[in-house]
N, C-alpha and C positions, 0 to 999 in steps of 0.2 A: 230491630227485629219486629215481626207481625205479631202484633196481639188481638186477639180478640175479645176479650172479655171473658174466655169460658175459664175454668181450671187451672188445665195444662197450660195452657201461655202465659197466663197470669204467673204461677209456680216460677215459668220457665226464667220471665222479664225479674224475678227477685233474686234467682240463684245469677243469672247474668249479672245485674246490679251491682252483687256481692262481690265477684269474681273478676269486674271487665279491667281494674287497675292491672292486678295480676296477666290476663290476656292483652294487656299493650291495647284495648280496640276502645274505640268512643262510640258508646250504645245509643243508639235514637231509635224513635217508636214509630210504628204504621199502624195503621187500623182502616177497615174499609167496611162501610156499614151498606151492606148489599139493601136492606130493606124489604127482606123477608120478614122479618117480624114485628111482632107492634111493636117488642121491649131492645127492638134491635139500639135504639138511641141510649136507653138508660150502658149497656155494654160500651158504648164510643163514649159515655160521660163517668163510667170506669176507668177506663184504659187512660183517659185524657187528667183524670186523677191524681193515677199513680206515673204517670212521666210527669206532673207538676210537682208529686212527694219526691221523686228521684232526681228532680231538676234534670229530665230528655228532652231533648227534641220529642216534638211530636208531628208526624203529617199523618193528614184524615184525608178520605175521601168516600163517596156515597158513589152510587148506582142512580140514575135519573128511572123515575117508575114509571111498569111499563104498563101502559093504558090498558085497563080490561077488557073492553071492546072498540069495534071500529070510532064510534063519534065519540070517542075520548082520544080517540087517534091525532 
């Protein structure tokens, strides 16, 4: 499932957690830190937390940033 780090996901990856024997499915974690914010890393070092507390899979992926003007181009 995609987690983000905010609320809702996070809620969502516990009641899934609870739940996934009964659902027959084997839970693994995404996250993908776009790099819109500065605290966007502390959220991906959330998420990567709670899939070590829950023993998931985890896969991450980032956004490459995108240069603010041309000679950073």
């Amino acid at each position: 499932m995609a987690v983000s780090g905010g609320l809702d996901s996070v809620v969502m990856l516990h009641i899934l957690h609870g739940i996934q024997a009964r659902l027959k499915v084997s839970l693994q974690v995404a996250t993908f830190n776009h790099g819109w914010r500065a605290d966007a890393t502390d959220d991906v070092n959330l998420v990567r937390s709670l899939a070590d507390r829950f023993g998931l899979p985890l896969h991450t992926s980032h956004a490459d940033p995108v240069p603010a003007n041309e000679a950073e181009a």
